[in-house]
PDB file of the backbone (N, CA, C, O) and the ligand in Angstrom, with CONECT records:
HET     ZN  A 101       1
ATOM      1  N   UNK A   1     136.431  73.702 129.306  1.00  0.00           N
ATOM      2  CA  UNK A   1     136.318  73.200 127.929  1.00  0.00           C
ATOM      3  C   UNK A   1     134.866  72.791 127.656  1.00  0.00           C
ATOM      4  O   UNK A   1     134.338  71.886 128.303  1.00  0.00           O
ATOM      5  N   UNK A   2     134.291  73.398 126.792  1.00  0.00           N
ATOM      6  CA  UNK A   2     132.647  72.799 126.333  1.00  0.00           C
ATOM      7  C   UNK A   2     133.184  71.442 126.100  1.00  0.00           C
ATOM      8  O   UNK A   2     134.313  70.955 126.023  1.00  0.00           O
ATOM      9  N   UNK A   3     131.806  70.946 126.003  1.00  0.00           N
ATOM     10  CA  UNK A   3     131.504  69.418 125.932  1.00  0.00           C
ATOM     11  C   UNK A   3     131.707  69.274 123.660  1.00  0.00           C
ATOM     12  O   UNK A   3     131.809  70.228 122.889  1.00  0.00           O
ATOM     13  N   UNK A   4     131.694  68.066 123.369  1.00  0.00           N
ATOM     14  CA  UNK A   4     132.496  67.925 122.109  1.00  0.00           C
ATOM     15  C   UNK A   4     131.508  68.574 121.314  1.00  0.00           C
ATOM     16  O   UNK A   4     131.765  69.515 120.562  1.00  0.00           O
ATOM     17  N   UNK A   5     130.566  68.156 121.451  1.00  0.00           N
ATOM     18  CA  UNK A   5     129.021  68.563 120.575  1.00  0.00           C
ATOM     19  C   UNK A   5     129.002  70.047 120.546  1.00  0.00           C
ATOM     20  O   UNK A   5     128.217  70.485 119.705  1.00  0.00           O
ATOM     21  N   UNK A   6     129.620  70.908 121.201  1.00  0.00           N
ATOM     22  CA  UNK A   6     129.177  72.601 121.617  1.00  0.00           C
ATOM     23  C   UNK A   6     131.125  73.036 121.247  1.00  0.00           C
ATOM     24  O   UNK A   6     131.710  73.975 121.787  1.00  0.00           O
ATOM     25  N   UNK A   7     131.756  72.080 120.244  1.00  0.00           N
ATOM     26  CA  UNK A   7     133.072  72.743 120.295  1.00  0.00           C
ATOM     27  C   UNK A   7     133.147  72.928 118.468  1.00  0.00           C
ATOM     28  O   UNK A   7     134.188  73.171 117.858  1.00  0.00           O
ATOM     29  N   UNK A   8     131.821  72.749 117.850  1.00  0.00           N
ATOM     30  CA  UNK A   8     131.516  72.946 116.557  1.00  0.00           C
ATOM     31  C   UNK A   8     131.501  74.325 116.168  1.00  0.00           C
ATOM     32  O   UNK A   8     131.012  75.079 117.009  1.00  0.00           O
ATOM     33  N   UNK A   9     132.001  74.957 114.874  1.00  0.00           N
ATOM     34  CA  UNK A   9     132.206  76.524 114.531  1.00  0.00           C
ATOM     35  C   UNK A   9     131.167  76.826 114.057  1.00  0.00           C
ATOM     36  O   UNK A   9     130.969  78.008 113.776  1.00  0.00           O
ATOM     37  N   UNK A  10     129.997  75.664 113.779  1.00  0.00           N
ATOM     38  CA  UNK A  10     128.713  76.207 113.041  1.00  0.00           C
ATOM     39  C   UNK A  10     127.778  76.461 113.932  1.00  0.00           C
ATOM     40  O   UNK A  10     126.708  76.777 113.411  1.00  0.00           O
ATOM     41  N   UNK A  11     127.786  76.434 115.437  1.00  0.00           N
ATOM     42  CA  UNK A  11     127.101  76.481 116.181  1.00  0.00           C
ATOM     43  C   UNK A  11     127.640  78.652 116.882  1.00  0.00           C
ATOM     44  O   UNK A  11     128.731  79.156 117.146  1.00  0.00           O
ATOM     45  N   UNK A  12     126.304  79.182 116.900  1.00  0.00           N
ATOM     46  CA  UNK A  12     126.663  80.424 117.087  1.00  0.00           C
ATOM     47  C   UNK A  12     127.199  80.679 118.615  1.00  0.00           C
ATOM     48  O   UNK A  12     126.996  79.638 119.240  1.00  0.00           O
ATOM     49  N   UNK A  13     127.640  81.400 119.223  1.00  0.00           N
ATOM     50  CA  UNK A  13     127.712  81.544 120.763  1.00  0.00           C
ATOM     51  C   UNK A  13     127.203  83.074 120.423  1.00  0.00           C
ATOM     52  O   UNK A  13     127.384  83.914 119.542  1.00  0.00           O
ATOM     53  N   UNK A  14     126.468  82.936 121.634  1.00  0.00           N
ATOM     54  CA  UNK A  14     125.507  84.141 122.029  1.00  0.00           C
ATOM     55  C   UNK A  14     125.668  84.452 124.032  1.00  0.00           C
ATOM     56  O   UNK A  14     125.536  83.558 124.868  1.00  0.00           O
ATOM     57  N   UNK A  15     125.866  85.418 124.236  1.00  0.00           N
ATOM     58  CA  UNK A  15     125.833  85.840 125.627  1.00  0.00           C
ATOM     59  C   UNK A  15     124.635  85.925 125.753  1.00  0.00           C
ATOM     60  O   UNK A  15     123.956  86.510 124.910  1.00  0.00           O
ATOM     61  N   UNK A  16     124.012  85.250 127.047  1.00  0.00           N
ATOM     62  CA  UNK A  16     122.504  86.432 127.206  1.00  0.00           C
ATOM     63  C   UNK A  16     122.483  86.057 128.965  1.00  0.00           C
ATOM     64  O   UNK A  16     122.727  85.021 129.584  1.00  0.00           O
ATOM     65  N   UNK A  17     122.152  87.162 129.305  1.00  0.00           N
ATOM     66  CA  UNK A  17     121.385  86.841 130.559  1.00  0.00           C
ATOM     67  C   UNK A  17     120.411  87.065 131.243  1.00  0.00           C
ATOM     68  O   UNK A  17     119.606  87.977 131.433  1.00  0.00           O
ATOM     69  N   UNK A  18     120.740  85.490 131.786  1.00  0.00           N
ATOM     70  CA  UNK A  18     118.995  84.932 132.714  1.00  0.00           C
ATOM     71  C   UNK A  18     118.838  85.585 133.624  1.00  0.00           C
ATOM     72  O   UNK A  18     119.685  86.341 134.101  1.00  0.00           O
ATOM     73  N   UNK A  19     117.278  85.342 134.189  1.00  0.00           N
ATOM     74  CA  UNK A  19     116.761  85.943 135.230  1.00  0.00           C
ATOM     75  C   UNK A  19     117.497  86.473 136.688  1.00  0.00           C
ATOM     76  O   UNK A  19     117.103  87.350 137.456  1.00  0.00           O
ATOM     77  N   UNK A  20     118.811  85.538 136.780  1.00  0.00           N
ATOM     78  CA  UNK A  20     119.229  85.755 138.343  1.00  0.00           C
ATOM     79  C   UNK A  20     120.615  86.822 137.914  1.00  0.00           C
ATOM     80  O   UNK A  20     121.648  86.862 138.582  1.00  0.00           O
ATOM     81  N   UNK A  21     120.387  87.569 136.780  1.00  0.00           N
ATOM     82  CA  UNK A  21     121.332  88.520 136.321  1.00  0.00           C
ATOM     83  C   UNK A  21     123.223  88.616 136.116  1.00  0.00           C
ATOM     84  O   UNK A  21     124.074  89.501 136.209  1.00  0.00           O
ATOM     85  N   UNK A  22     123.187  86.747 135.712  1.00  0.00           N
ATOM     86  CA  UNK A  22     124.142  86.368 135.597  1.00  0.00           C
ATOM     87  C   UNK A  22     124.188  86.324 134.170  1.00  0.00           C
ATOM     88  O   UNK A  22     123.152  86.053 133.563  1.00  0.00           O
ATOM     89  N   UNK A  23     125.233  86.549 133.562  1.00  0.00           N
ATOM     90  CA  UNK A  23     125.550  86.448 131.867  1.00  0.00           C
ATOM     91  C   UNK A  23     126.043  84.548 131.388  1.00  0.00           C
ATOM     92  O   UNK A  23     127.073  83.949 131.697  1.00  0.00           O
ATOM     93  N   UNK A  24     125.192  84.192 130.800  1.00  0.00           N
ATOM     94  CA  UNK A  24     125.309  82.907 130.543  1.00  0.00           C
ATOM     95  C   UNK A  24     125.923  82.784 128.911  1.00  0.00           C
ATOM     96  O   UNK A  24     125.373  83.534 128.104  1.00  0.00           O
ATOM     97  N   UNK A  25     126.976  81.925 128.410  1.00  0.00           N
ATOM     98  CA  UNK A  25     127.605  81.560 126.982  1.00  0.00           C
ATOM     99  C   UNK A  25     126.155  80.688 126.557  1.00  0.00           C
ATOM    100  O   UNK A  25     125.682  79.996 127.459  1.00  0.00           O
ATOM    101  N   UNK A  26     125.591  80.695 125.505  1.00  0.00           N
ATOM    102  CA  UNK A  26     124.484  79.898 125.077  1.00  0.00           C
ATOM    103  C   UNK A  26     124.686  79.488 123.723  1.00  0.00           C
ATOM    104  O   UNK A  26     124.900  80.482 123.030  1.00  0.00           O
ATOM    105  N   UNK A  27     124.705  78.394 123.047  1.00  0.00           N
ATOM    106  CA  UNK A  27     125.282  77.860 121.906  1.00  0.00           C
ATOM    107  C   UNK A  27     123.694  77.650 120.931  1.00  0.00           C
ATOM    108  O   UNK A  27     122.736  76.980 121.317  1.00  0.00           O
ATOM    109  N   UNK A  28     123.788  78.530 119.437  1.00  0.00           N
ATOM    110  CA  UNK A  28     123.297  78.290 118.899  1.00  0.00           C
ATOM    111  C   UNK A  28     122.680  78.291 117.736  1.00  0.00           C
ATOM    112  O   UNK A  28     122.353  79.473 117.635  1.00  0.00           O
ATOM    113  N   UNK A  29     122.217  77.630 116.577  1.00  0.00           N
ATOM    114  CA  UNK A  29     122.052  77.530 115.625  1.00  0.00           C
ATOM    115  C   UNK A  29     122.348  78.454 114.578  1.00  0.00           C
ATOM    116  O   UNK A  29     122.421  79.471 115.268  1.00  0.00           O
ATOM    117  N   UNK A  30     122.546  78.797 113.537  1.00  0.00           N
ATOM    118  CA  UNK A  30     122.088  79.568 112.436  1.00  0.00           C
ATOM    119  C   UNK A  30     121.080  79.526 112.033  1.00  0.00           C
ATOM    120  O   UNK A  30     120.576  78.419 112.227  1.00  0.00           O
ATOM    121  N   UNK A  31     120.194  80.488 111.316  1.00  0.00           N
ATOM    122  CA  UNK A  31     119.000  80.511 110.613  1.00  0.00           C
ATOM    123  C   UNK A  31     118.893  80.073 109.581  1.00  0.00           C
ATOM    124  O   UNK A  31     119.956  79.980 108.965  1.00  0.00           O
ATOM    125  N   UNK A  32     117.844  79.673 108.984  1.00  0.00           N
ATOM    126  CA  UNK A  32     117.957  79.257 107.292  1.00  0.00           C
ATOM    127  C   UNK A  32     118.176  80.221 106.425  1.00  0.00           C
ATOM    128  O   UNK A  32     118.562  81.293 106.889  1.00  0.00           O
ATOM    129  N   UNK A  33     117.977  80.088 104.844  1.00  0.00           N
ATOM    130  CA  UNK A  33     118.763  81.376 104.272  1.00  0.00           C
ATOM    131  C   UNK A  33     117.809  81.846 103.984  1.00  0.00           C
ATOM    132  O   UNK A  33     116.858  81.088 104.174  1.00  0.00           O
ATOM    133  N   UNK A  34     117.402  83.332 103.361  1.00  0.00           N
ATOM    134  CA  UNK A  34     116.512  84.204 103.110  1.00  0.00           C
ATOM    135  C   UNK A  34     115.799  83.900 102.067  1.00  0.00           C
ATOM    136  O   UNK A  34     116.358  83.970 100.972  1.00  0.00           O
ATOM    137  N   UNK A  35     114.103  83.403 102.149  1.00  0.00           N
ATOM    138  CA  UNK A  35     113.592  82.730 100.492  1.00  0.00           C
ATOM    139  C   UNK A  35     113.442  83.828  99.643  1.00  0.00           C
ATOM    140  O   UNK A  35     112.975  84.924  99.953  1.00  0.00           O
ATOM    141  N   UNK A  36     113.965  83.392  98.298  1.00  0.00           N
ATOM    142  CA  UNK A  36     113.583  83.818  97.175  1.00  0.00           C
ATOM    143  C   UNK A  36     112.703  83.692  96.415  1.00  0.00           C
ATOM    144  O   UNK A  36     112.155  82.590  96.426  1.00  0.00           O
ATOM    145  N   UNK A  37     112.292  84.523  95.642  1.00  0.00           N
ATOM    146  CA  UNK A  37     111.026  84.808  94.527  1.00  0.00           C
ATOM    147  C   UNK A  37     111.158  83.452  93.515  1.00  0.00           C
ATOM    148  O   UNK A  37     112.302  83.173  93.157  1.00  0.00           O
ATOM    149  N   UNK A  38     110.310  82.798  93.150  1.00  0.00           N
ATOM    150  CA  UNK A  38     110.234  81.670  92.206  1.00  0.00           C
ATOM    151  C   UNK A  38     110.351  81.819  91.053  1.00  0.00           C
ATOM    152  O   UNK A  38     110.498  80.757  90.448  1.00  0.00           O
ATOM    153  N   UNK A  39     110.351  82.963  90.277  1.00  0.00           N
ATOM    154  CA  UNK A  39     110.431  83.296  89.065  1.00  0.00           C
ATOM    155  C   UNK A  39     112.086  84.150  89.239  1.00  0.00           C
ATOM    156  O   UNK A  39     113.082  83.571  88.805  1.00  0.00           O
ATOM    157  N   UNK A  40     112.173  85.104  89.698  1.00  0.00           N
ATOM    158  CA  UNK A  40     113.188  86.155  89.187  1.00  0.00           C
ATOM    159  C   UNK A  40     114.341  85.535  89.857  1.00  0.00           C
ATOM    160  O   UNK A  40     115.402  85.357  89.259  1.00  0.00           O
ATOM    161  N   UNK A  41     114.080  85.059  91.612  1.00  0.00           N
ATOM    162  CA  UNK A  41     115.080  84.799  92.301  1.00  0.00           C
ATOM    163  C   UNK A  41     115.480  85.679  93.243  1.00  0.00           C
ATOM    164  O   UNK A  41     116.493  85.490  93.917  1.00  0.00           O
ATOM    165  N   UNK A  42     114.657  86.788  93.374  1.00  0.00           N
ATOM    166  CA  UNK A  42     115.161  87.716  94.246  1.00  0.00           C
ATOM    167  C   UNK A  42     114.781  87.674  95.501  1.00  0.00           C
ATOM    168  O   UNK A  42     113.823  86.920  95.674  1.00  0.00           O
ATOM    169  N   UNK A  43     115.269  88.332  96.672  1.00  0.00           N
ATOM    170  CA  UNK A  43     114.769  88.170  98.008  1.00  0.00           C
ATOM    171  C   UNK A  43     113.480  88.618  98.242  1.00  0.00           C
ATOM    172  O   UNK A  43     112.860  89.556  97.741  1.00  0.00           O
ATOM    173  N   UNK A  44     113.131  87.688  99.196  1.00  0.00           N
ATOM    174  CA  UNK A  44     111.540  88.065  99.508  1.00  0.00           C
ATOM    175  C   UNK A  44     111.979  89.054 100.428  1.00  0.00           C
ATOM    176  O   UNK A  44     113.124  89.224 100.848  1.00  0.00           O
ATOM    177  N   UNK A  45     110.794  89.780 100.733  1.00  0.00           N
ATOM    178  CA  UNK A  45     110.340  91.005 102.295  1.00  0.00           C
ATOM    179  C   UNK A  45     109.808  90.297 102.675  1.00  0.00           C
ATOM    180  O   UNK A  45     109.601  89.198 102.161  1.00  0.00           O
ATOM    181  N   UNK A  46     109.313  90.791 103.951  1.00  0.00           N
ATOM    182  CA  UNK A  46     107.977  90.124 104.714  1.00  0.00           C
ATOM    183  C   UNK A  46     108.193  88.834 104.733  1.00  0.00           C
ATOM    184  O   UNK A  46     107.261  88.246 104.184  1.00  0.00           O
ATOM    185  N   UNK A  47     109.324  87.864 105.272  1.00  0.00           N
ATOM    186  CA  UNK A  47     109.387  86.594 105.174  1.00  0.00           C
ATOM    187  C   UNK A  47     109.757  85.998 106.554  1.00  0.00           C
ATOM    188  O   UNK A  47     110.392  86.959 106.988  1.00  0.00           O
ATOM    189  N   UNK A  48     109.786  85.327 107.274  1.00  0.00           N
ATOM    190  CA  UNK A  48     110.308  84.987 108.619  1.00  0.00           C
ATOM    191  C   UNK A  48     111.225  83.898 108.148  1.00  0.00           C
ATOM    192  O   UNK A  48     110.877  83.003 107.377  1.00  0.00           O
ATOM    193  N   UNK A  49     112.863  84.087 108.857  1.00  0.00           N
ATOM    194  CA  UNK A  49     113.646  83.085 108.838  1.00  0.00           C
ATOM    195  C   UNK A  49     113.933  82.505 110.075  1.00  0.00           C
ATOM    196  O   UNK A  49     114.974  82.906 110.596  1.00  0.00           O
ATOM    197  N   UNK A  50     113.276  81.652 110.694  1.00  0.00           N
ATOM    198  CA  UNK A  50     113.764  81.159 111.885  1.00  0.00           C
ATOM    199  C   UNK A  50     113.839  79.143 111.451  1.00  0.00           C
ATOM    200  O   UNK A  50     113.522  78.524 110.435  1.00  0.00           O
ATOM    201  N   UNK A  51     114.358  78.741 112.668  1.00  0.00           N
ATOM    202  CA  UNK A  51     114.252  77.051 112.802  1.00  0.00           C
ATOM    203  C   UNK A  51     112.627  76.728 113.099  1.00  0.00           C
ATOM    204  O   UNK A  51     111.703  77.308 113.670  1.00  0.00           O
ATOM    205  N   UNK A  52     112.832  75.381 112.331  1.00  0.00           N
ATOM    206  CA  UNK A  52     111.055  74.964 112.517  1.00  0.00           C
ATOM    207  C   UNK A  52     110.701  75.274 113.685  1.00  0.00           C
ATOM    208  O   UNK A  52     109.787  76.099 113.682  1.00  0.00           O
ATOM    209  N   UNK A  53     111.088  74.916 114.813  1.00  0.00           N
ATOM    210  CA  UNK A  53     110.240  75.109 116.086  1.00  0.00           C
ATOM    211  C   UNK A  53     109.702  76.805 116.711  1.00  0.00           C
ATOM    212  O   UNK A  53     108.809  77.116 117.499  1.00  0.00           O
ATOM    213  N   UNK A  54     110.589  77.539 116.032  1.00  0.00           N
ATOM    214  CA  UNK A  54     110.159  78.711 115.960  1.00  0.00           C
ATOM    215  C   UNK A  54     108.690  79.302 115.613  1.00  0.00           C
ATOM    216  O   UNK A  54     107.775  79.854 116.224  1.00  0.00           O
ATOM    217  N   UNK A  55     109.085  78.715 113.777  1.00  0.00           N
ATOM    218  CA  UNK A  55     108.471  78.552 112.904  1.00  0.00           C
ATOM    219  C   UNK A  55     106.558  78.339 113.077  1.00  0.00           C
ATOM    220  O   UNK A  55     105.622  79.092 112.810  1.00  0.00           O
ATOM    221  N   UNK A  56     106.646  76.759 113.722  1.00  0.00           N
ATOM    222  CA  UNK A  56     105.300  76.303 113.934  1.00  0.00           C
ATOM    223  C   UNK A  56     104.496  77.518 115.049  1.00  0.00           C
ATOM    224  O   UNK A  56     103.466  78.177 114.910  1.00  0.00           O
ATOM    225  N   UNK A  57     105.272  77.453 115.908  1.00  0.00           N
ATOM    226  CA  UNK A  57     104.259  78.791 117.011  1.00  0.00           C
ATOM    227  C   UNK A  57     103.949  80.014 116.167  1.00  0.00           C
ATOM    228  O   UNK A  57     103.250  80.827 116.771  1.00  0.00           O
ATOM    229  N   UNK A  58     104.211  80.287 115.199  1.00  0.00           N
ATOM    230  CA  UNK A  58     103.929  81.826 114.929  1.00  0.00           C
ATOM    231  C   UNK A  58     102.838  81.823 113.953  1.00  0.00           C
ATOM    232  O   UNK A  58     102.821  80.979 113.058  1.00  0.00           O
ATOM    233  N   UNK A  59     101.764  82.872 114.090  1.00  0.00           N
ATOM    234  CA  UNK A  59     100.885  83.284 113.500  1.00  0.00           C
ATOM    235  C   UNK A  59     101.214  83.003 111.649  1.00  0.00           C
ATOM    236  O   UNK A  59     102.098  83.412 110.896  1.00  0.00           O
ATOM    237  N   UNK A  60     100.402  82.399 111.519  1.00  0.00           N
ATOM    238  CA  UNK A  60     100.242  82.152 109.807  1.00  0.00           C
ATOM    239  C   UNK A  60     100.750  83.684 108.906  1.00  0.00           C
ATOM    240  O   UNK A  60     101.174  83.791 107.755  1.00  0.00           O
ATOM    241  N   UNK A  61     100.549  84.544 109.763  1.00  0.00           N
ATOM    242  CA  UNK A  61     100.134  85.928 108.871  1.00  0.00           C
ATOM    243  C   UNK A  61     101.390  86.812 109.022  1.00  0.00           C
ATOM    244  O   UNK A  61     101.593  87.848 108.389  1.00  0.00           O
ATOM    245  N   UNK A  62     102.183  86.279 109.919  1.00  0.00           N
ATOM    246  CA  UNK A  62     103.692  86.995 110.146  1.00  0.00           C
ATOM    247  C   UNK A  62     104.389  85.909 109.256  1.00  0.00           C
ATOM    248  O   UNK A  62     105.534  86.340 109.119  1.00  0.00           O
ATOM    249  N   UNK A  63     104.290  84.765 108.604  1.00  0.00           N
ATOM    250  CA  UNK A  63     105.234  83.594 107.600  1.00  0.00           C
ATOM    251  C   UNK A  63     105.117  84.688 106.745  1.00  0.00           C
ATOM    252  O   UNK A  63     106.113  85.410 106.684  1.00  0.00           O
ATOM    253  N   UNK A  64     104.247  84.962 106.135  1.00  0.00           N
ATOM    254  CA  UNK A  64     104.394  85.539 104.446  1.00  0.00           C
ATOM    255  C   UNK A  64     103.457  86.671 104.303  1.00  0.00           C
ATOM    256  O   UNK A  64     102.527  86.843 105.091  1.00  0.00           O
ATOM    257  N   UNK A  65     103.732  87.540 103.169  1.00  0.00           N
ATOM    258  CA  UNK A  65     102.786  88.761 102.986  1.00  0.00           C
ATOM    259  C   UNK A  65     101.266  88.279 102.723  1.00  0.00           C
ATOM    260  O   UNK A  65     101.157  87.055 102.656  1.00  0.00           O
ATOM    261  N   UNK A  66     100.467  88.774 102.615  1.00  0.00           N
ATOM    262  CA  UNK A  66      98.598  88.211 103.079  1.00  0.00           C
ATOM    263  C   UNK A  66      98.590  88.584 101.481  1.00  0.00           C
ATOM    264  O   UNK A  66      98.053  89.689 101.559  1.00  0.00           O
ATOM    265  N   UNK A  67      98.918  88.313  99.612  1.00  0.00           N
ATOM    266  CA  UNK A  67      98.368  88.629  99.025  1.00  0.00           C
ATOM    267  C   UNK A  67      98.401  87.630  98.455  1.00  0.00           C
ATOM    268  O   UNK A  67      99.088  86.678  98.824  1.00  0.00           O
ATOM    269  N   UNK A  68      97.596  87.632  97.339  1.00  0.00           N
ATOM    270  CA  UNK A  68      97.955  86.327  96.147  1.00  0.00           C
ATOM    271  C   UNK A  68      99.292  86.227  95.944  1.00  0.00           C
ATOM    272  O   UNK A  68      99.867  87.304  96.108  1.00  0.00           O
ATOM    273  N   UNK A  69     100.087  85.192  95.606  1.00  0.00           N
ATOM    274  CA  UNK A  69     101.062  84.699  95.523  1.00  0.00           C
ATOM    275  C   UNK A  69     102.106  84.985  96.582  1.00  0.00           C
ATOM    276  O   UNK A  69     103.295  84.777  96.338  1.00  0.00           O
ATOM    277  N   UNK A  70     101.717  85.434  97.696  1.00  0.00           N
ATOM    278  CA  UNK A  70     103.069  86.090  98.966  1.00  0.00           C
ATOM    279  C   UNK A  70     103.214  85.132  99.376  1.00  0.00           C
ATOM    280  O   UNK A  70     102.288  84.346  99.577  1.00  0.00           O
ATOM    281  N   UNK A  71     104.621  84.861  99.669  1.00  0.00           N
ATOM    282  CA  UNK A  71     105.784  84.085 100.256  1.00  0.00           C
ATOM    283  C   UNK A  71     106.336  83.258  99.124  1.00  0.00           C
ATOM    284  O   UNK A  71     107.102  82.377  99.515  1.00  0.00           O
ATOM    285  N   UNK A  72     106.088  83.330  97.441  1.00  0.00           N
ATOM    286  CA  UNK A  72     106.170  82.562  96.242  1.00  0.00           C
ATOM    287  C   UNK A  72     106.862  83.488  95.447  1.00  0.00           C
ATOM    288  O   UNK A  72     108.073  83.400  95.242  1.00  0.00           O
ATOM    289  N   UNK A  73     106.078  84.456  94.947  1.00  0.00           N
ATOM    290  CA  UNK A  73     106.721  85.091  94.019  1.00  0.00           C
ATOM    291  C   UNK A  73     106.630  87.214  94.882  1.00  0.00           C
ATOM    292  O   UNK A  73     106.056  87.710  95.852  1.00  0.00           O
ATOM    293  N   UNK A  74     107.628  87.790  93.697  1.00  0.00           N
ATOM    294  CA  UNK A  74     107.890  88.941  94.457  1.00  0.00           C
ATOM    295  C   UNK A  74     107.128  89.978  93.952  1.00  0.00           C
ATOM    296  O   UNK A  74     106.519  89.531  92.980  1.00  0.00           O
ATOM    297  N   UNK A  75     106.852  91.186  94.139  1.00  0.00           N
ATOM    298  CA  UNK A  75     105.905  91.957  93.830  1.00  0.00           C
ATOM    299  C   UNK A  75     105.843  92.104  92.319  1.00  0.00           C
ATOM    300  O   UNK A  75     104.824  92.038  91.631  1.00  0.00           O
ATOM    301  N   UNK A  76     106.973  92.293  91.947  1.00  0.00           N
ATOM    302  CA  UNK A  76     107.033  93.110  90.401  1.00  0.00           C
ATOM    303  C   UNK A  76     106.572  91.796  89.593  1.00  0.00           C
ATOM    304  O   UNK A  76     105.985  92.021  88.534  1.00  0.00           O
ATOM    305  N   UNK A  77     106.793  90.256  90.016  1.00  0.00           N
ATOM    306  CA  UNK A  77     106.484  89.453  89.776  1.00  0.00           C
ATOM    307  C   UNK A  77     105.131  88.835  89.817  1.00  0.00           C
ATOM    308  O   UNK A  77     104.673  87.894  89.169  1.00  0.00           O
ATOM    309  N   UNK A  78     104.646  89.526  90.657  1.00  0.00           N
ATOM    310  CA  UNK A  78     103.002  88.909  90.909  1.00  0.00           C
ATOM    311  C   UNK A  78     102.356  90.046  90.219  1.00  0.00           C
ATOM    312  O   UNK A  78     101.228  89.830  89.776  1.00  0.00           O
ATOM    313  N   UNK A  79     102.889  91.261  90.043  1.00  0.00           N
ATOM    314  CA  UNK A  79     101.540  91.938  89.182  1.00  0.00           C
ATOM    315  C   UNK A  79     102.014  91.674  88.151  1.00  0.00           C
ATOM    316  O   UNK A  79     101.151  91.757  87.278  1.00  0.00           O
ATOM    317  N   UNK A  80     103.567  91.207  87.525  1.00  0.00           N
ATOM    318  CA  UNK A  80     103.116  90.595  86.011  1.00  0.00           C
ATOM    319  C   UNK A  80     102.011  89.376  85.833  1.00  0.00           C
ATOM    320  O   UNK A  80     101.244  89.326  84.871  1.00  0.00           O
ATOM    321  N   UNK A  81     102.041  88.405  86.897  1.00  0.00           N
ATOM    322  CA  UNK A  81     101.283  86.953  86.293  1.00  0.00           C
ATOM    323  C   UNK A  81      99.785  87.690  86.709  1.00  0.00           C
ATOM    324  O   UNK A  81      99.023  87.424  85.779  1.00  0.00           O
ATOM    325  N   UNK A  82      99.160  88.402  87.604  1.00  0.00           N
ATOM    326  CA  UNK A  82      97.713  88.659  87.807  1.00  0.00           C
ATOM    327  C   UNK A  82      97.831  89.518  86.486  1.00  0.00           C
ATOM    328  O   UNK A  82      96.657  89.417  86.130  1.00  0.00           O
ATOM    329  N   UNK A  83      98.354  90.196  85.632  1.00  0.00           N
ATOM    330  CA  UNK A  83      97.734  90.548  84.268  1.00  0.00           C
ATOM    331  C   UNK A  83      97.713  89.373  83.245  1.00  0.00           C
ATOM    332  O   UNK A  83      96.804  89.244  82.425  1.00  0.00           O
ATOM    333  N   UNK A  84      98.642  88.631  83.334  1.00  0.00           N
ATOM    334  CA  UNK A  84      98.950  87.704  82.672  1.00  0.00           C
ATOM    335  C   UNK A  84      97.621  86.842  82.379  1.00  0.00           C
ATOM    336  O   UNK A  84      97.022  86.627  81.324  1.00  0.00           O
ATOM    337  N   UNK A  85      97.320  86.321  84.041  1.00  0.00           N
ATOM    338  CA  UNK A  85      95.961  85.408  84.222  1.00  0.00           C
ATOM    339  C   UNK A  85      95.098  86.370  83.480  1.00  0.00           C
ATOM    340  O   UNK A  85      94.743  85.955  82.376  1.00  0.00           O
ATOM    341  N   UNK A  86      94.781  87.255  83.733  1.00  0.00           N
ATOM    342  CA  UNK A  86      93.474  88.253  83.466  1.00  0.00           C
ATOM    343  C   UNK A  86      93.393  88.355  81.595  1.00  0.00           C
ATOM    344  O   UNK A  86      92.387  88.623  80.938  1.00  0.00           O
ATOM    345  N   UNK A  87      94.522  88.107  81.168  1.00  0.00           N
ATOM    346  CA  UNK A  87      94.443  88.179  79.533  1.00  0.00           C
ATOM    347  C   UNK A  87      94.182  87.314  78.943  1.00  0.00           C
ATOM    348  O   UNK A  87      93.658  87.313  77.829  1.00  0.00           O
ATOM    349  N   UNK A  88      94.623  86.082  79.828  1.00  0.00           N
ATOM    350  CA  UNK A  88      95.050  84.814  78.756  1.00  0.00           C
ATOM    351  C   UNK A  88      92.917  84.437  79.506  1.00  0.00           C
ATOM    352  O   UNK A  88      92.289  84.723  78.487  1.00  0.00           O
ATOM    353  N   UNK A  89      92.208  84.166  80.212  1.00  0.00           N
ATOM    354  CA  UNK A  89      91.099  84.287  80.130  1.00  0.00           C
ATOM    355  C   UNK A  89      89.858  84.819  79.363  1.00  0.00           C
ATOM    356  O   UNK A  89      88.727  84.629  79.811  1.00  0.00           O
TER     357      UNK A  89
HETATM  358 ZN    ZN A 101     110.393  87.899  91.078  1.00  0.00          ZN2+
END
């Protein structure tokens, strides 16, 4: 019988096995949900969903796409506001 804390349905079970080529039950998390575009609402690409601790180790440049507005708004969305900016100037 797992221990009470590891008998939760929100907790994933995953097989994997370790080095000494034994298959170990490993209990764990779900991911967060997939971010959306700030304007339309639609799913981002190019987005990483993991738990913070994941999160902090990874290269700045794998979080979000490298352009103006990436990881905020979505493509069809960012070349409307960069014309937008460019007119209303
Ligand atoms: Zn959008």
């Amino acid at each position: 019988m797992p221990r009470p804390s590891r008998r939760s349905r929100s907790l994933r079970r995953v097989h994997i096995r370790i080095p000494s080529g034994i298959s170990k039950l490993v209990y764990k998390k779900g991911k967060p949900k997939k971010a959306l575009c700030g304007k339309c609402g639609a799913v981002l690409h190019g987005m990483m969903r993991e738990r913070p601790t994941k999160m902090q180790n990874l290269p700045k440049s794998q979080k979000r796409p490298e352009r103006k507005y990436g990881g905020v708004l979505c493509p069809s969305c960012t070349k409307r506001k960069i014309i937008s900016d460019v007119r209303t100037v």
